[in-house]
DODO-583630 format. One record per residue: residue in one letter; x, y, z of N, C-alpha, C, O, CB in turn; residue number from 1. Coordinates in Angstrom, 2 decimals. Glycine has a CB too. Example, Ala and Ser with C-alpha at 12.3 -4.5 7.8 and 13.67 -1.06 7.14 Angstrom:
(rec 'a',(13.19,-5.69,7.80),(12.30,-4.50,7.80),(13.20,-3.30,7.80),(14.24,-3.32,8.46),(11.31,-4.47,9.05),1)
(rec 's',(12.85,-2.25,7.08),(13.67,-1.06,7.14),(12.90,0.03,7.87),(13.41,1.14,8.04),(14.08,-0.60,5.72),2)
This chain:
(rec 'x',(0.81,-1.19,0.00),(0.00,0.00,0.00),(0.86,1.26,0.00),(0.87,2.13,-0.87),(-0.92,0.00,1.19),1)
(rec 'x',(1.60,1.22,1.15),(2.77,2.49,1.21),(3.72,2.67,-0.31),(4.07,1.80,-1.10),(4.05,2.03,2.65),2)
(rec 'x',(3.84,3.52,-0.31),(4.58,3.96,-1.57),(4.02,3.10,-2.98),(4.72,3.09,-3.99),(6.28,3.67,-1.31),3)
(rec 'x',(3.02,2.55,-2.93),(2.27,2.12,-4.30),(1.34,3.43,-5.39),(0.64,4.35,-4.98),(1.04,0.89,-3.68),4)
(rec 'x',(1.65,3.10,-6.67),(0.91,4.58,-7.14),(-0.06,4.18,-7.37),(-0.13,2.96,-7.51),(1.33,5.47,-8.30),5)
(rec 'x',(-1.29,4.98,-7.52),(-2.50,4.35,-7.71),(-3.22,4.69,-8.82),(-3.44,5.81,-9.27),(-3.24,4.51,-6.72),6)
(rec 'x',(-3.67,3.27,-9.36),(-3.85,2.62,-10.64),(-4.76,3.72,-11.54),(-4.70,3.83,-12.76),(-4.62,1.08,-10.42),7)
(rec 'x',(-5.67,4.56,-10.55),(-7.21,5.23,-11.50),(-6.35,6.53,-11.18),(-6.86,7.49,-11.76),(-9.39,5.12,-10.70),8)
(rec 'x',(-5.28,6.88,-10.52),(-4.92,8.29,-10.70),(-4.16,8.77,-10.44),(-4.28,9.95,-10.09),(-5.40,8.97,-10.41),9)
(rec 'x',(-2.81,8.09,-10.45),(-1.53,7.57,-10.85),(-0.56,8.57,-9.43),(0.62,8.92,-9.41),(-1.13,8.03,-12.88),10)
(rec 'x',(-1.29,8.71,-8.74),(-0.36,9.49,-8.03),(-0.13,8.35,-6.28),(-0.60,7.25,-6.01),(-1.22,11.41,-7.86),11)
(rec 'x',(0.51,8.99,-5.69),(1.10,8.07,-4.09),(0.23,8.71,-3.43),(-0.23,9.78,-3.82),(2.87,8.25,-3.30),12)
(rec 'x',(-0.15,8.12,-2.29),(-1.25,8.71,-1.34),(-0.50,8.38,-0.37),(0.36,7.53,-0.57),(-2.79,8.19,-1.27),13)
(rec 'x',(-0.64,9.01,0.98),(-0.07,8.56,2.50),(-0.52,7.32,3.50),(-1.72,7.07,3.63),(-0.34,9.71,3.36),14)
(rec 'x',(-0.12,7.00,3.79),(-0.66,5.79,4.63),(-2.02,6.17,5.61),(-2.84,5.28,5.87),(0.64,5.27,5.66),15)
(rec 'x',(-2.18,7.56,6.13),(-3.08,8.05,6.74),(-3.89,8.36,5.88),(-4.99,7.92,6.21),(-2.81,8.90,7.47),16)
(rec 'x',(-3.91,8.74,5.20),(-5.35,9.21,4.40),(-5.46,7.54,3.57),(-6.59,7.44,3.08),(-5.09,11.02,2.95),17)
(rec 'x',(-4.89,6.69,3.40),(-5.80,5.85,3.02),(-6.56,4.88,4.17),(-7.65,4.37,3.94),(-5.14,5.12,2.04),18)
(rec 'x',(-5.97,4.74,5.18),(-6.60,4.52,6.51),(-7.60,5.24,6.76),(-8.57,4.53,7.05),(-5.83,4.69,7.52),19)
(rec 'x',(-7.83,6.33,6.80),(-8.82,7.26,6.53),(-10.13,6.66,5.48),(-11.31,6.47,5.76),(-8.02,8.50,5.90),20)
(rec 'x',(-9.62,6.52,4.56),(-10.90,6.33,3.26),(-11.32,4.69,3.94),(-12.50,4.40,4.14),(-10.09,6.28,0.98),21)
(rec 'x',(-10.55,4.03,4.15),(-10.93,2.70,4.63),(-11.83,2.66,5.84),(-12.82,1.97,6.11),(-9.72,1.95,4.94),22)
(rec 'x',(-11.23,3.55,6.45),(-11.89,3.42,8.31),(-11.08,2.17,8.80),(-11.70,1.17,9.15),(-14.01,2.97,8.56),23)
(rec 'x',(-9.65,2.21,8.82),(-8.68,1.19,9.64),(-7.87,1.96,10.11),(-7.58,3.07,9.64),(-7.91,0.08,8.92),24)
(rec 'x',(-7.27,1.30,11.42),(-6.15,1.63,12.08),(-5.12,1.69,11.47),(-5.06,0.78,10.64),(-5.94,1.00,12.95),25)
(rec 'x',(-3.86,2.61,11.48),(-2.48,2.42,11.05),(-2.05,1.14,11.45),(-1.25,0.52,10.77),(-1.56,3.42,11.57),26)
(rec 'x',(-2.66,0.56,12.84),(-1.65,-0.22,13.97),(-2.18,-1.80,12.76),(-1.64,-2.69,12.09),(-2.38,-0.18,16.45),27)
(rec 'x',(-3.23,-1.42,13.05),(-4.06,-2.84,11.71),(-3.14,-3.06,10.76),(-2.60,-4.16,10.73),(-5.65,-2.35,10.59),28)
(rec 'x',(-2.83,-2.17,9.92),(-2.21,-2.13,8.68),(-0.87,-2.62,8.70),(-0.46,-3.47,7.91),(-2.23,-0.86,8.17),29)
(rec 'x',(-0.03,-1.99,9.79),(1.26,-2.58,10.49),(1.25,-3.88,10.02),(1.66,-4.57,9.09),(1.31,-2.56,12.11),30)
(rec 'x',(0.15,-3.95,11.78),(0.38,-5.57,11.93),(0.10,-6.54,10.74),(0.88,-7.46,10.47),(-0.54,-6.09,13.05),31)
(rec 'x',(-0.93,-6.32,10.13),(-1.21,-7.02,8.80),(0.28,-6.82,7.79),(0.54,-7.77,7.04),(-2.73,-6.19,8.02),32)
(rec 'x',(0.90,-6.03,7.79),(2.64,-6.31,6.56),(3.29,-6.65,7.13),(4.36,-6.73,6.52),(3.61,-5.26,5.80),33)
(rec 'x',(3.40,-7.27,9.04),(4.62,-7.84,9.61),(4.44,-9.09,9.56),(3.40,-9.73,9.74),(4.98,-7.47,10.90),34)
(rec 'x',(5.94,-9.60,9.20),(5.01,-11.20,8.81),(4.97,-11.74,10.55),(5.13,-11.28,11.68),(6.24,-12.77,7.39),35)
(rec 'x',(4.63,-13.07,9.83),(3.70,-13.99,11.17),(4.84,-14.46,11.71),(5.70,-14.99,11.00),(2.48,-15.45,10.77),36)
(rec 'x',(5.04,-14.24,13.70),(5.57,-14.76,14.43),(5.95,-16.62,14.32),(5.57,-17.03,15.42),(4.84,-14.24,15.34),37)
(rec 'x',(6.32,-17.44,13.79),(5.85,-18.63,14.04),(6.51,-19.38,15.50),(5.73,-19.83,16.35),(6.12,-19.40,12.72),38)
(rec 'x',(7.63,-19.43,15.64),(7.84,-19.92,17.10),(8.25,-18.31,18.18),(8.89,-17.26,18.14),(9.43,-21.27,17.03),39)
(rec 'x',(7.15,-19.27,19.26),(6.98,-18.80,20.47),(8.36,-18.68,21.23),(9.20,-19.59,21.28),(6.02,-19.66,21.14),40)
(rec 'x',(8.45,-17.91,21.59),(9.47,-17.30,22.78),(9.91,-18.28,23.71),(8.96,-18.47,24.47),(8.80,-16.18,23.70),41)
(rec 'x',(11.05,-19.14,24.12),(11.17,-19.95,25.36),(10.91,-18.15,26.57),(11.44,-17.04,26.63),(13.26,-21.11,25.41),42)
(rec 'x',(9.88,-18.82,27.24),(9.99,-18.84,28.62),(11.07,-18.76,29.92),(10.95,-19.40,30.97),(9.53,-19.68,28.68),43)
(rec 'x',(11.98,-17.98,29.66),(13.42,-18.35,30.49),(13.39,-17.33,31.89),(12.45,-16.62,32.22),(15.05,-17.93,29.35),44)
(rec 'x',(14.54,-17.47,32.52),(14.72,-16.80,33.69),(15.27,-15.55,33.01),(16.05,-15.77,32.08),(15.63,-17.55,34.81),45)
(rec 'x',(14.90,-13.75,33.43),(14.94,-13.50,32.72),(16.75,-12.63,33.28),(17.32,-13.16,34.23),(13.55,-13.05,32.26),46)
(rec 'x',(17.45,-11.34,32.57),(18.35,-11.28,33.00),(19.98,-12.00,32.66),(19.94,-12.96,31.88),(17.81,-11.44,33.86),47)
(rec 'x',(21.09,-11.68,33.08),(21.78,-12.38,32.85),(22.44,-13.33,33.22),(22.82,-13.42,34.39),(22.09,-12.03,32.63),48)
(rec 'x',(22.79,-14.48,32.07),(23.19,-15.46,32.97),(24.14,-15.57,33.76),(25.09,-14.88,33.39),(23.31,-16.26,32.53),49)
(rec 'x',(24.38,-16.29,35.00),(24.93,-16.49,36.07),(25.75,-17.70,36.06),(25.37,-18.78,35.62),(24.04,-16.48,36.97),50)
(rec 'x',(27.28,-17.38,36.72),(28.32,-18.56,36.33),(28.01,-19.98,36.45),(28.23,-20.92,35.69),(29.49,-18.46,37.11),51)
(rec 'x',(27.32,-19.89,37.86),(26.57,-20.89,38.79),(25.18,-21.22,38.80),(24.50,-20.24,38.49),(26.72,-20.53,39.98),52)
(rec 'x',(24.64,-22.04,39.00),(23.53,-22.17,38.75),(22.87,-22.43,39.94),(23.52,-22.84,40.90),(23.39,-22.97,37.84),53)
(rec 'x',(21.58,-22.25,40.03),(20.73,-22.19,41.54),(21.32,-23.52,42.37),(21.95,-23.26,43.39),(18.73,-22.36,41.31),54)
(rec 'x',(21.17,-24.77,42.06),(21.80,-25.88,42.76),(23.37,-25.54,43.03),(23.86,-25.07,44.05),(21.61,-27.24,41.89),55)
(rec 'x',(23.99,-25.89,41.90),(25.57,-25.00,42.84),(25.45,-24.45,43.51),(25.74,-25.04,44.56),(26.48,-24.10,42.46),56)
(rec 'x',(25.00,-23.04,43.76),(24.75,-22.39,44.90),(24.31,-22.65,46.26),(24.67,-22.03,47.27),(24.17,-21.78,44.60),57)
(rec 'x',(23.54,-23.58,46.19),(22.65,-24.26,47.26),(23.23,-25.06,47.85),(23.15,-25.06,49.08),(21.57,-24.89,46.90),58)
(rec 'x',(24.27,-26.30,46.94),(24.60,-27.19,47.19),(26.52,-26.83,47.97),(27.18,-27.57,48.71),(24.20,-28.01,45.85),59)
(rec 'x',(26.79,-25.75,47.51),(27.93,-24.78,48.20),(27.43,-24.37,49.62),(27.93,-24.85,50.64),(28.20,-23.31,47.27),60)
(rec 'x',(26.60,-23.59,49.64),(25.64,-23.01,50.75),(25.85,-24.29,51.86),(26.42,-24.22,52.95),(23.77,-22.74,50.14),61)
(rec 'x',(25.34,-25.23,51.36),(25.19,-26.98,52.29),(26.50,-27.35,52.75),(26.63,-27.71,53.91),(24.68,-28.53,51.21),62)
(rec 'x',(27.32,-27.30,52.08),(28.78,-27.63,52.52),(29.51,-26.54,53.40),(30.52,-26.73,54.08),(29.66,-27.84,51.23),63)
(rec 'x',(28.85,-25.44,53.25),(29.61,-24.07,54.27),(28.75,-24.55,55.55),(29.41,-24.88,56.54),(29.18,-21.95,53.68),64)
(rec 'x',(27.52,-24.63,55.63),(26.72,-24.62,56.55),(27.29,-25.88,57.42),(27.48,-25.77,58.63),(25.28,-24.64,56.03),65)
(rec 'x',(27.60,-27.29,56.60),(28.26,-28.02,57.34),(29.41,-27.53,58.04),(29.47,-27.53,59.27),(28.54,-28.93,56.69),66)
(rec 'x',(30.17,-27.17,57.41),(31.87,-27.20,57.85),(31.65,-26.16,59.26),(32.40,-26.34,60.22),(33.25,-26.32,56.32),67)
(rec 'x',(30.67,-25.18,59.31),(30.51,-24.64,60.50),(29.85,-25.28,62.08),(28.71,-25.67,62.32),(29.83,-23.69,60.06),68)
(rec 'x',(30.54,-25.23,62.60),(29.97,-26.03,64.01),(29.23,-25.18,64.67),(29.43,-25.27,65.88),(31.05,-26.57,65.07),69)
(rec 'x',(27.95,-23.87,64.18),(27.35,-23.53,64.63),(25.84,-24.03,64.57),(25.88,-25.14,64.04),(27.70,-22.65,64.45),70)
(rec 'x',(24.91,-23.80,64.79),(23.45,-24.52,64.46),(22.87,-23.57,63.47),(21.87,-23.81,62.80),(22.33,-24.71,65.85),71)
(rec 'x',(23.57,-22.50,63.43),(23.32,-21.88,62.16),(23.84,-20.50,61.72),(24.53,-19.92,62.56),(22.04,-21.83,62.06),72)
(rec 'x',(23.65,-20.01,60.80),(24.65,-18.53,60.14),(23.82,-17.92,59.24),(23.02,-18.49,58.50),(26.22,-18.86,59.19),73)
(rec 'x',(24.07,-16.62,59.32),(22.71,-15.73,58.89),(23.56,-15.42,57.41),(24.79,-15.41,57.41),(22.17,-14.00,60.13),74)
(rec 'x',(22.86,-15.20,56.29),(23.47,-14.76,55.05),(24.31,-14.30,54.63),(24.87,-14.55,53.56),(23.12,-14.30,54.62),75)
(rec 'x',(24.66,-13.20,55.74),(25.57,-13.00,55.09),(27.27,-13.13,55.10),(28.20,-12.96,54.32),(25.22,-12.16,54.99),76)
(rec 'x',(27.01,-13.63,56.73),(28.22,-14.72,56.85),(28.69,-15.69,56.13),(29.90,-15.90,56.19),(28.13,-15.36,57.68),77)
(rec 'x',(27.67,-16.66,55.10),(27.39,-17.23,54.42),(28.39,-16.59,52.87),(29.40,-17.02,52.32),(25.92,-17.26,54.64),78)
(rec 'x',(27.54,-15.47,52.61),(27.97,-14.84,51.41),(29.96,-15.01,51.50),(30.85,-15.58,50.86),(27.21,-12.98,51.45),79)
(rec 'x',(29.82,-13.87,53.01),(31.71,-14.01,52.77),(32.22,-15.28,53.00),(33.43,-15.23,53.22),(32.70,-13.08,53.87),80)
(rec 'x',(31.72,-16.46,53.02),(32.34,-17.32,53.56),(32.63,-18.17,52.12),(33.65,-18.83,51.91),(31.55,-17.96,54.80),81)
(rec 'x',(31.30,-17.98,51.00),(31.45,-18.17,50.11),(32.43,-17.85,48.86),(32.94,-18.59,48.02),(30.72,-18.05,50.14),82)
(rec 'x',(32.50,-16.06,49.14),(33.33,-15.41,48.51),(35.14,-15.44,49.06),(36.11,-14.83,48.60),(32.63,-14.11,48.54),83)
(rec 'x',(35.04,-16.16,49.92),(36.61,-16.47,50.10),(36.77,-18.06,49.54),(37.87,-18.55,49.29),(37.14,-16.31,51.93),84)
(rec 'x',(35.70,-18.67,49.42),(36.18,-20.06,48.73),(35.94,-19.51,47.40),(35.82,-20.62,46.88),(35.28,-21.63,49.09),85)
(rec 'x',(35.78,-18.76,46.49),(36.15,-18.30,45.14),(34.42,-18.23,44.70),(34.34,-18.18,43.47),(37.35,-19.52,44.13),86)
(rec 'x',(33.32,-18.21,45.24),(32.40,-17.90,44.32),(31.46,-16.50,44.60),(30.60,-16.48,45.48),(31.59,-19.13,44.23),87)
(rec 'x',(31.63,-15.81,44.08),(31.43,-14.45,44.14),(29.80,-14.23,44.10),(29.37,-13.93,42.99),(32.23,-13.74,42.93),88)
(rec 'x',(29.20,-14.29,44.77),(27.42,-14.42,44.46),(26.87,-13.21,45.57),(27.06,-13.00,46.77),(26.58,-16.39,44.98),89)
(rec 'x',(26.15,-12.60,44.61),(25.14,-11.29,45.22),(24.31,-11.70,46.43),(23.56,-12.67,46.38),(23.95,-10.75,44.03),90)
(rec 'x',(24.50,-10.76,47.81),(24.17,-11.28,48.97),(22.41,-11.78,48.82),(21.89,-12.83,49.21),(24.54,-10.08,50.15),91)
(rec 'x',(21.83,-10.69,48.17),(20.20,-10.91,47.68),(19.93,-12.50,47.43),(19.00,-13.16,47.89),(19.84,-10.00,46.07),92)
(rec 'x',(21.18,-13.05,46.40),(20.70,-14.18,45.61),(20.49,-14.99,46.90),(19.56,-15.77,47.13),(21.78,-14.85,44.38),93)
(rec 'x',(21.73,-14.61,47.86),(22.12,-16.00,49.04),(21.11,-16.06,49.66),(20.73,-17.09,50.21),(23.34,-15.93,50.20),94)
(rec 'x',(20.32,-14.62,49.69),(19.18,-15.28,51.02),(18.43,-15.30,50.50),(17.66,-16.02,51.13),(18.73,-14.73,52.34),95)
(rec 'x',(17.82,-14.89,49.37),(16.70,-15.80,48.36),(17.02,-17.42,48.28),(16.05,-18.18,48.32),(16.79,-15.19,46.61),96)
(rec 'x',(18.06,-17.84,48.17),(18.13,-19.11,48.45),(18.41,-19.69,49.38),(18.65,-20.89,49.19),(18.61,-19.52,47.92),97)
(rec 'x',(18.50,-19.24,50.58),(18.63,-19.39,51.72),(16.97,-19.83,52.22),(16.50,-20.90,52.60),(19.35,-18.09,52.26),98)
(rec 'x',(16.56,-18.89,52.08),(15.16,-18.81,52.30),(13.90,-19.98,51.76),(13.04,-20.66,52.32),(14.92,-17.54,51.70),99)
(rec 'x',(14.31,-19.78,50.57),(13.63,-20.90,49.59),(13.54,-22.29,49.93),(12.58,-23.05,49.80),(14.30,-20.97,48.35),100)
(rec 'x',(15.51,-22.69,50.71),(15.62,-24.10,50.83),(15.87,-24.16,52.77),(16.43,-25.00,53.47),(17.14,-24.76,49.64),101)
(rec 'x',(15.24,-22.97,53.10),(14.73,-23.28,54.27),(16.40,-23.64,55.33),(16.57,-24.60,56.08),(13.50,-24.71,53.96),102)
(rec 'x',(17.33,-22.57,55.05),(18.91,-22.43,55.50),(19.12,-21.87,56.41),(19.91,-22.25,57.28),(19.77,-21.87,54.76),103)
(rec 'x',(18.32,-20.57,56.45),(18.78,-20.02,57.69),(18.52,-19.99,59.01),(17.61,-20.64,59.51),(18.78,-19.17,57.60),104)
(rec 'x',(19.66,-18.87,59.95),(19.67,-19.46,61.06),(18.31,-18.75,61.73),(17.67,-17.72,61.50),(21.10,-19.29,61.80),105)
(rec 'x',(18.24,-19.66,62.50),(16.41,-19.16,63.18),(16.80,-18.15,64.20),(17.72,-18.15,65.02),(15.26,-20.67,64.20),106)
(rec 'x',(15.33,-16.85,63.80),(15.63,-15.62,64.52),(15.05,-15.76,65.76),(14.28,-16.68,66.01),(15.18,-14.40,63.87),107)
(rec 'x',(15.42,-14.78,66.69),(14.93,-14.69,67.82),(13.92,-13.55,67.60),(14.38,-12.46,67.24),(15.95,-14.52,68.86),108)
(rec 'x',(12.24,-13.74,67.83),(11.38,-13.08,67.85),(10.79,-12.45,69.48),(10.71,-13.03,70.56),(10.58,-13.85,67.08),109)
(rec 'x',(10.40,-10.84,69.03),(9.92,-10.69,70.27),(10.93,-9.18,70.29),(11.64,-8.64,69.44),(10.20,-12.16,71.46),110)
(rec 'x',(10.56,-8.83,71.76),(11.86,-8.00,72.06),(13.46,-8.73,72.64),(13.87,-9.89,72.71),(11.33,-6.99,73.24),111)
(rec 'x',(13.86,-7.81,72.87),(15.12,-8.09,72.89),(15.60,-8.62,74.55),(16.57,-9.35,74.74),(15.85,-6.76,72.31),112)
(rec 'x',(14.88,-8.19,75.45),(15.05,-7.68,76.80),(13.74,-8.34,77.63),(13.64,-8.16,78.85),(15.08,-5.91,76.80),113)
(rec 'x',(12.69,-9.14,76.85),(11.68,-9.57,77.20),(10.73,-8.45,77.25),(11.09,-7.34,76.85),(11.87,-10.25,78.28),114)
(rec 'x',(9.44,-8.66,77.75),(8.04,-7.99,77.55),(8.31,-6.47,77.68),(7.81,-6.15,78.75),(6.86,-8.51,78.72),115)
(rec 'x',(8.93,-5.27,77.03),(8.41,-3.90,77.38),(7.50,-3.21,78.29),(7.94,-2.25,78.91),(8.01,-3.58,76.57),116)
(rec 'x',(6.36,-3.56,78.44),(5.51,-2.91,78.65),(5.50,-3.79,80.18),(5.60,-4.97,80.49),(4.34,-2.83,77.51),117)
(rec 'x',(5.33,-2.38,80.99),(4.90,-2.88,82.75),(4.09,-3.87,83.21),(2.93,-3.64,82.88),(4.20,-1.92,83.50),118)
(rec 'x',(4.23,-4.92,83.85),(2.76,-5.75,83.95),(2.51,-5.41,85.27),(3.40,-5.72,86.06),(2.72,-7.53,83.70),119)
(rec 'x',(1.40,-4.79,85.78),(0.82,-4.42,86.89),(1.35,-5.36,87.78),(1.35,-6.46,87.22),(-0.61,-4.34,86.83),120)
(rec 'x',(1.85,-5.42,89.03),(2.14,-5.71,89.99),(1.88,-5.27,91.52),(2.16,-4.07,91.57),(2.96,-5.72,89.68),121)
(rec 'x',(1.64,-5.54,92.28),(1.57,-4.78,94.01),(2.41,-5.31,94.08),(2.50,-6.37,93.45),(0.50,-4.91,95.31),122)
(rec 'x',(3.66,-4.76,95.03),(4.88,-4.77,95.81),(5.01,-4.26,96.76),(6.02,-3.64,97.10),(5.74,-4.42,95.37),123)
(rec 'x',(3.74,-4.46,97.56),(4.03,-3.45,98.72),(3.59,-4.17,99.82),(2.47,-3.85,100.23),(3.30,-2.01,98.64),124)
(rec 'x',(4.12,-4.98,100.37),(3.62,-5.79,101.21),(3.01,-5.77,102.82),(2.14,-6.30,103.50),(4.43,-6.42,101.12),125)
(rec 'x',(3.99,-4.88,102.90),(3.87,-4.19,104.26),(2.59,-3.57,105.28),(2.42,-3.49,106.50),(4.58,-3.20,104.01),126)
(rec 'x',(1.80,-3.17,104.00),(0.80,-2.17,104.56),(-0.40,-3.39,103.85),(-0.59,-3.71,102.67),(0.90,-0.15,103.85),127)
(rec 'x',(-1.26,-3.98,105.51),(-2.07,-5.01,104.87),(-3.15,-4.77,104.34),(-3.71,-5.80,103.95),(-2.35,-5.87,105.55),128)
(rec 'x',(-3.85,-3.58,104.09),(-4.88,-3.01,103.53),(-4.62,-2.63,102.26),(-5.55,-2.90,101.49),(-5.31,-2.05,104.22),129)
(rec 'x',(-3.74,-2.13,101.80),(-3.26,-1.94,100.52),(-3.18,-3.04,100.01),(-4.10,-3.21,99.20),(-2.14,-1.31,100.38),130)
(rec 'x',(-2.10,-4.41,100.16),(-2.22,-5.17,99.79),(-3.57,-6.27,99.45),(-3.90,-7.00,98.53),(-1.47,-5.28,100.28),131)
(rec 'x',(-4.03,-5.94,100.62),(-5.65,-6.51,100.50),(-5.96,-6.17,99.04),(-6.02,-6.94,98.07),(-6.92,-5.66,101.64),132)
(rec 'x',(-6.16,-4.70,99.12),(-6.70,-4.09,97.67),(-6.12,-4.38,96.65),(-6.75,-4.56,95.60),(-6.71,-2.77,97.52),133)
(rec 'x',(-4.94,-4.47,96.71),(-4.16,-5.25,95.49),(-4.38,-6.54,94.82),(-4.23,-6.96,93.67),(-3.00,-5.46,95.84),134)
(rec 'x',(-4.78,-7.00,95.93),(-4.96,-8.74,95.53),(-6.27,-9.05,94.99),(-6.52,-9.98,94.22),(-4.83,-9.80,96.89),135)
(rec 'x',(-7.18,-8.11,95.50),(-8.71,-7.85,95.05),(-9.24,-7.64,93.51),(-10.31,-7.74,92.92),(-9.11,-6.59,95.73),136)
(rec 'x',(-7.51,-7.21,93.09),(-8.25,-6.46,91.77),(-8.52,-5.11,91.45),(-8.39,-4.48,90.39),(-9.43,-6.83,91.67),137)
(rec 'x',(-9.05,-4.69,92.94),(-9.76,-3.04,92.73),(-8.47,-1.99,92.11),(-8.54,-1.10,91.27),(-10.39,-2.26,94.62),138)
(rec 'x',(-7.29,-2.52,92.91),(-6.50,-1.13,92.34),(-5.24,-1.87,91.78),(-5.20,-3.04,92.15),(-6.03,0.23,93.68),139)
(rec 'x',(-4.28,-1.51,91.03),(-3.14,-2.39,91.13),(-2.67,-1.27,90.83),(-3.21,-0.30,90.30),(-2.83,-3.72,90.35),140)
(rec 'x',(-0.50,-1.61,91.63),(0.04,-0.60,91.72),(1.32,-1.03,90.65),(1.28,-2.24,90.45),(0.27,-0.21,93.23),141)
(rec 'x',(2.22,-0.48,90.05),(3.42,-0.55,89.36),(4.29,-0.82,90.15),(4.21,-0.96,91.37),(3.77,0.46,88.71),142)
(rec 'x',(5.38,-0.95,89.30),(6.28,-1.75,90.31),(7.82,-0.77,90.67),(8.92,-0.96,91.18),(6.72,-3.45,89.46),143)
(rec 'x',(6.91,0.50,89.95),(7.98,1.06,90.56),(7.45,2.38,92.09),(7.92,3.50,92.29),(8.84,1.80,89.08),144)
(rec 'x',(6.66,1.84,92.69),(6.44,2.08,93.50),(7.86,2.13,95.13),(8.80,1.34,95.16),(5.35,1.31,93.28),145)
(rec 'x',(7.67,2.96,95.99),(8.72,2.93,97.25),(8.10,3.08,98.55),(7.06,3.71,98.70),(9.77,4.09,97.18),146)
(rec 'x',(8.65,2.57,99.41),(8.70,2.08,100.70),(9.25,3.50,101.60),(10.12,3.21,102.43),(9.76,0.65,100.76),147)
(rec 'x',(8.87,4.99,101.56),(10.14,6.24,102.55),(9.05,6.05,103.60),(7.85,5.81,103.69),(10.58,8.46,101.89),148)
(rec 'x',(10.74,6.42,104.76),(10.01,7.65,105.90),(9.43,8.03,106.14),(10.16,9.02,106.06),(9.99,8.42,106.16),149)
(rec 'x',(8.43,8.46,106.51),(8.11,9.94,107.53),(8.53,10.47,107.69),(9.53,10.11,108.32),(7.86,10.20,108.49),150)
(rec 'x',(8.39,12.33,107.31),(8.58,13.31,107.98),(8.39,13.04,109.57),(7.40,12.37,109.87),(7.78,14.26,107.41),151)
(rec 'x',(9.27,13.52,110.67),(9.03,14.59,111.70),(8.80,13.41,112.30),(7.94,13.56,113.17),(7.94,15.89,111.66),152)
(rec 'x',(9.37,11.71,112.18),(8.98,10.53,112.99),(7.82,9.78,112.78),(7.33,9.02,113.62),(8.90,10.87,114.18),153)
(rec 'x',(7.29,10.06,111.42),(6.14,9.61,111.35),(6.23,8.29,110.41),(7.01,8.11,109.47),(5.25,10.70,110.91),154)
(rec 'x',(5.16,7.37,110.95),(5.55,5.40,110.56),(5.71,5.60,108.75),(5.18,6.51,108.10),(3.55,3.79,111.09),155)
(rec 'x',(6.48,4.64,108.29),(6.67,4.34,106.85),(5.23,4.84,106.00),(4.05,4.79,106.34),(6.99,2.58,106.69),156)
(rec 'x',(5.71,5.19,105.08),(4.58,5.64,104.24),(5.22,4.77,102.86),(6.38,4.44,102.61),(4.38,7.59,104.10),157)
(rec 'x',(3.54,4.48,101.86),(4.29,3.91,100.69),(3.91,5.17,99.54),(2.71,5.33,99.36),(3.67,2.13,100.22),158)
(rec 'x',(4.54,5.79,99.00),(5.25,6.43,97.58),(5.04,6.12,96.11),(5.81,5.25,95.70),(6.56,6.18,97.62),159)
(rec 'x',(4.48,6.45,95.51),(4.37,5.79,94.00),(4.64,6.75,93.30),(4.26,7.88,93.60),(3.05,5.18,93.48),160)
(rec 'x',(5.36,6.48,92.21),(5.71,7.32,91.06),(4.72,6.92,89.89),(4.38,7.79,89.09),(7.28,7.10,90.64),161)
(rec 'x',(4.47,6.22,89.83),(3.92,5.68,88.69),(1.97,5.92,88.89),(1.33,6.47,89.78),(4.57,3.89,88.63),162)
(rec 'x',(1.65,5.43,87.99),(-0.04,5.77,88.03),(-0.54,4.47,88.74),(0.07,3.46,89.07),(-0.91,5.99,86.30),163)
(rec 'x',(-1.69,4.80,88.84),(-2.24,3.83,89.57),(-3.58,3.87,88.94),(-4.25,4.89,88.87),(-2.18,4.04,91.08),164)
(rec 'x',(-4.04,2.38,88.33),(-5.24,2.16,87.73),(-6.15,1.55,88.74),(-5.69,0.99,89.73),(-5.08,1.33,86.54),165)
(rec 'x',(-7.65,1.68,88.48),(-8.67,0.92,89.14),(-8.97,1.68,90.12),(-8.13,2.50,90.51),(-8.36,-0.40,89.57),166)
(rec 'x',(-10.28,1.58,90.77),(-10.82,2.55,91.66),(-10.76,1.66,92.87),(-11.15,2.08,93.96),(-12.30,3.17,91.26),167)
């Protein structure tokens, strides 16, 4: 069609204006003069290829993990441990495959220091009415509560810094 002269009036027309007289897409017309795809695309991993292949890697990974007498090693110990026996592999890949074949070393979840947050406690033993109330439920005190003095000789008093919930 493109650059063809035409037969009743010998002149070239543009690809748009005969799309135009037709009522078709340019993209139509394209695709209709590109020839036909016949084999399909393999399906591959995409990117470039890699010296080693996922099992090498894995199966390296297995032999480091042995030779260490720990119960286990986090990636990227792994990585340098790898890269001094000569195979140079991106830390990402290691714990993607780390992960995958179920390698690494198991984390410790939680905080660090045990539970954060205060758990209500009475600590005040001394004074048996308080404690009463403590044990009741009605009030509970923190634990950072204190045991002072009296002013001017007067018997132990108990002190709280902290809030005190419950009526």
């Amino acid at each position: 069609m493109r650059g063809a002269v035409s037969a009743a009036t010998g002149r070239c027309y543009p690809l748009t204006m005969i799309c135009a007289v037709f009522r078709v897409a340019r993209s139509t017309v394209y695709r209709t003069m590109a020839p036909a795809v016949s084999v399909l695309p393999i399906a591959a991993k995409r990117g470039p290829k890699t010296r080693w292949s996922d099992d090498e890697v894995v199966a390296a990974i297995r032999l480091v993990l042995a030779a260490i007498p720990f119960h286990g090693e986090g990636y990227r110990k792994i990585r340098a441990r790898l890269a001094h026996r000569g195979l140079a592999i991106g830390g990402k890949r290691v714990l993607r495959l780390m992960r995958v074949h179920h390698l690494l070393a198991p984390r410790r979840l939680g905080p660090p220091n045990g539970d954060p947050a205060q758990t209500p406690r009475c600590t005040l033993r001394s004074n048996a009415s308080l404690a009463a109330r403590c044990s009741a439920g009605r009030r509970s005190i923190r634990t950072d509560a204190l045991r002072t003095p009296g002013l001017f000789g007067e018997p132990w008093k108990a002190t709280s810094f902290g809030s005190t919930h419950g009526s």
